[in-house]
N, C-alpha and C positions, 0 to 999 in steps of 0.2 A: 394447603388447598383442601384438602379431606377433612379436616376441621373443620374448615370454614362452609363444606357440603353438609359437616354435620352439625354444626349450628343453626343453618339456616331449617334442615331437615323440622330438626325439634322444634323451633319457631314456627314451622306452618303445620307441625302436629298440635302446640299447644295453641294456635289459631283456631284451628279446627276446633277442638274440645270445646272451648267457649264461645264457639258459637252451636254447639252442644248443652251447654252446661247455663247453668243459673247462680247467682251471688246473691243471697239476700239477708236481712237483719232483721233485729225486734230489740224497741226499747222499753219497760215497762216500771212504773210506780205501784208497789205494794206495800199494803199497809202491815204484813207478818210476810215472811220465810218461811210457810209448814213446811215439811219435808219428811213424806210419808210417817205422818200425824206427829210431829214434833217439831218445833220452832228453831229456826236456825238464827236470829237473828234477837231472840229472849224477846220476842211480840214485838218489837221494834219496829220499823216502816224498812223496808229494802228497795234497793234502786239496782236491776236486772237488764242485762243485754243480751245478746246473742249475734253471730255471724257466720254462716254457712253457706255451702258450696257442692251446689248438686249437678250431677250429669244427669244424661238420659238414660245412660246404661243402667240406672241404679243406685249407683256409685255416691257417697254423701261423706264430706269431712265439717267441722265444725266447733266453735268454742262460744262458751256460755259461761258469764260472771255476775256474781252478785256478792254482797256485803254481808257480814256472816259476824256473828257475837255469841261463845261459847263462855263468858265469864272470864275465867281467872283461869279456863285450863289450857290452850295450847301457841297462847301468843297469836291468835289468827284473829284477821280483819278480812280478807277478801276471799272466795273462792274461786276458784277459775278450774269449768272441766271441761274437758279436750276430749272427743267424740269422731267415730267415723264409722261406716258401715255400709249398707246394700239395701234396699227394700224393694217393692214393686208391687204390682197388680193395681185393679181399678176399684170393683165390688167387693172383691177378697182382696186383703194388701194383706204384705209380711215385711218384716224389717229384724234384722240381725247385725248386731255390734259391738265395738266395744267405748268403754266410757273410762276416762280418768278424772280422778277427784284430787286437785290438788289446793294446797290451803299456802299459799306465798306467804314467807316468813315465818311460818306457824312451825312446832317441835314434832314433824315425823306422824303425820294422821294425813299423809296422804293414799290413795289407794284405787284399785283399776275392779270394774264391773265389766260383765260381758251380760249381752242382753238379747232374747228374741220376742219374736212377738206377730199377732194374727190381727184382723182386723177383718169386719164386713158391716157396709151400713155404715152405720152411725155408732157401732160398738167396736171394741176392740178390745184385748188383753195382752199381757207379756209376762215373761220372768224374765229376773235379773239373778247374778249369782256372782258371789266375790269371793276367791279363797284367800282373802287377806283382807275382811272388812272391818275399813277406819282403823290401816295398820296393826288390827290387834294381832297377826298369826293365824286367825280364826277365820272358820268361814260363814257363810251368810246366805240365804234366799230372800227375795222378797218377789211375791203374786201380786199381780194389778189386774183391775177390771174397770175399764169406761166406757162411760155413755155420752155423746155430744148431740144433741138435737136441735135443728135449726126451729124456730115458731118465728111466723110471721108477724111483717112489722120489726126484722132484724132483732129480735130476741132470738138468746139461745137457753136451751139447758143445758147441766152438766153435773153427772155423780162418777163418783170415785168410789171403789172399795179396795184396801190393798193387806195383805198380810204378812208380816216377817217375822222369819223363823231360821232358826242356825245355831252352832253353837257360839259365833259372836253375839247374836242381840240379845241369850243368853247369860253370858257374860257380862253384857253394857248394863241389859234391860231387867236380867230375873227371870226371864219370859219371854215369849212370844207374843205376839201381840197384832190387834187388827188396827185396820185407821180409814175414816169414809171422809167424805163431801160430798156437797151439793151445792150448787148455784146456779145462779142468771147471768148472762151477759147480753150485752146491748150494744151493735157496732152502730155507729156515728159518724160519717166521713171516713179519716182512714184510721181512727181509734176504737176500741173495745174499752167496754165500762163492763166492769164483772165483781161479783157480790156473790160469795159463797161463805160456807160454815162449814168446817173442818173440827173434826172430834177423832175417837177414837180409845182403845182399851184403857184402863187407868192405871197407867204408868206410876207408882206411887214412890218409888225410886225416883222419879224425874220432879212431879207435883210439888209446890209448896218450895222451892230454891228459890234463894233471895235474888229477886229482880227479875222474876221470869225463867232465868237462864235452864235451856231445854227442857222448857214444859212441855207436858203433853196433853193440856187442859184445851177444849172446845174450845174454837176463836170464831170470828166473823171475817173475812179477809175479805178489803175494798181495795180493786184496782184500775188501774188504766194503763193500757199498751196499746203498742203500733207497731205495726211491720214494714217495712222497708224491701224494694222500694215500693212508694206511696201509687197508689192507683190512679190513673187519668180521667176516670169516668167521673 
């Protein structure tokens, strides 16, 4: 009987929450994978999901996959990273959390981020910090700074600047090293068309690898995405 009080119990707590809480997704077509100015995918087209799960307290869990081609080094095809945290505010917003990077199938370059971050307007910045980045043993920073601008007529802008520095990228890179963008986007019903150009320091350890594989050569990336669920208006 006390079981059975306390089954029903957690059933109308987790009743509660959701109708608190929110569930929603995003499926998107891109023509590269940058990934903080370096190609995850060797310029290849990726195809990007995501699914997450917000309360009102703050409270966010969540996981995000896309297709991923490092060559010949670690047996990996997918990535899948698993995400949760806290944010808030309206004008000023903050978000704090952590991220895991996991690569299925792939030999041991899995590895966990923790991240915070500010926000006001239309700008916003964060760090992230890993003391095990891309399984080396090493640790890792990487700085971001963005700008999202709506322009009428449902055009948008959007610049990126980010920097990483550590004794991993280091080790990966030689150096430390910066990475920007800039682009358009254009929503349309309930999809975004978005057209930016991603560059960044001249990685010359990375440049010039047969077939792309983790360049860090300027690209133009064309995409199209959607969020779920779809809007009624």
């Amino acid at each position: 009987m006390k079981l059975t009080h306390g089954l029903a119990a957690v059933a109308l707590s987790l009743a509660a929450m959701s109708v608190q809480a929110e569930v929603s997704g995003t499926v998107g077509v891109f023509s590269d994978y940058n990934w903080r100015g370096i190609t995850q995918t060797s310029q290849d087209p990726a195809l990007q999901g995501s699914i997450d799960y917000a309360h009102d307290s703050g409270f966010y869990v969540g996981a995000w996959g896309s297709n991923v081609d490092f060559g010949d080094c670690c047996d990996e095809n997918v990535e899948i990273d698993v995400y949760t945290g806290f944010s808030g505010g309206e004008t000023v917003t903050w978000d704090v959390g952590l991220i895991y990077y996991a690569y299925p199938g792939a030999d041991d370059i899995d590895y966990p981020e923790i991240y915070a971050g500010l926000g006001w307007n239309w700008l916003s910045g964060k760090v992230w910090y890993s003391n095990d980045f891309g399984n080396s043993g090493e640790s890792a920073f990487y700085y971001e700074a963005n700008a999202e601008y709506e322009l009428p007529a449902n055009f948008g802008l959007n610049a990126h600047v980010g920097y990483s520095d550590g004794d991993a990228i280091d080790l990966f890179y030689e150096d430390s090293y910066m990475d920007w963008s800039v682009g358009v986007t254009y929503d349309w019903s309930n999809f975004t068309f978005g057209l930016k150009y991603a560059d960044g320091s001249d990685l010359s350890i990375l440049d010039g690898t047969p077939d792309d594989v983790n360049s860090s050569e300027g690209v133009a990336i064309f995409s199209i995405s959607t969020a779920f669920p779809w809007s009624q208006e």
